[in-house]
Structures are given as C-alpha cells and as structure tokens.
N, C-alpha and C positions, 0 to 999 in steps of 0.2 A: 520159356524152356518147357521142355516137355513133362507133362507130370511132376510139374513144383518141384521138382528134385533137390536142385539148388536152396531153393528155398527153405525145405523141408529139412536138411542139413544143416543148415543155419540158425533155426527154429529149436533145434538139438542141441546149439552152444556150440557146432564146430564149423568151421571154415571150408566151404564148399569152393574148390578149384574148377574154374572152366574154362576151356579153351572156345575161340570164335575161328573157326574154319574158313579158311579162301575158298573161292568159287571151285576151283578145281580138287581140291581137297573134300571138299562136300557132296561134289557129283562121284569121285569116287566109293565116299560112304555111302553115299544112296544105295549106289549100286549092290555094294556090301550088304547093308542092309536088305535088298531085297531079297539078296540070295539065301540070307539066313534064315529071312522069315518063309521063303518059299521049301526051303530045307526042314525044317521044325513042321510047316505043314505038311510034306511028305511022310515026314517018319509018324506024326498024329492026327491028321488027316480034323484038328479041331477046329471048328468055328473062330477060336480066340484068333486062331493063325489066320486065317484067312481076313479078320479086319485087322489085323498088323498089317498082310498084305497089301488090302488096297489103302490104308495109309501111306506107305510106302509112296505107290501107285500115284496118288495125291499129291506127292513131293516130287515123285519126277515129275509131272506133268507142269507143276506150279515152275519148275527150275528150267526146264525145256521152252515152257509157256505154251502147252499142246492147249486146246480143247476138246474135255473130254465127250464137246453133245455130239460132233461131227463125226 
C-alpha cells in the first residue's frame, strides 16, 4: 500500500478498511488520478505535484505495459 497508510492506522489501535480494485476500476482511478494531480499542479505550479505526477505516469505505464526508454 501506498505510504503505510493501512498500516499506520492500525499501528493507532483502529481498523483500517480497504478495498482491492478490478482491473477496470483501477484504470479508471489512474486516470482520476492523473487528472487531479495534473490540476493541483496547474493551480501551484509545485515541484511536489509534479513527482505525484510522474508517479501517476509510472502506474499507467506499468498497467498499459508501455516502455518508458522507447
């Protein structure tokens, strides 16, 4: 999981819920995701947003199965 979250919850005494996404449901949230993160980096233009982004970026590729040297 991303940034221990789960765990880090749990580590608190409380029960951290998670859901496991179907393939189709995932490629949806990528997408989501990227849009969000490309939107937060318009309105601040910050570094931070920009490695969200190519995480993102990372995740489609690995789901697509592109390479990125080509």
């Amino acid at each position: 999981m991303r940034d221990r979250i789960p765990e880090i919850i749990n580590e608190k005494g409380e029960k951290a819920v998670i859901h496991t996404a179907s393939e189709k449901e995932y490629w949806e949230k990528i997408k989501e995701k990227l849009k969000e993160e490309a939107n937060e980096f318009y309105e601040s233009e910050s570094e931070d947003e920009i490695v969200d982004i190519l995480e993102v970026i990372d995740a489609v590729c690995k789901f697509k199965n592109i390479n990125k040297k080509n």
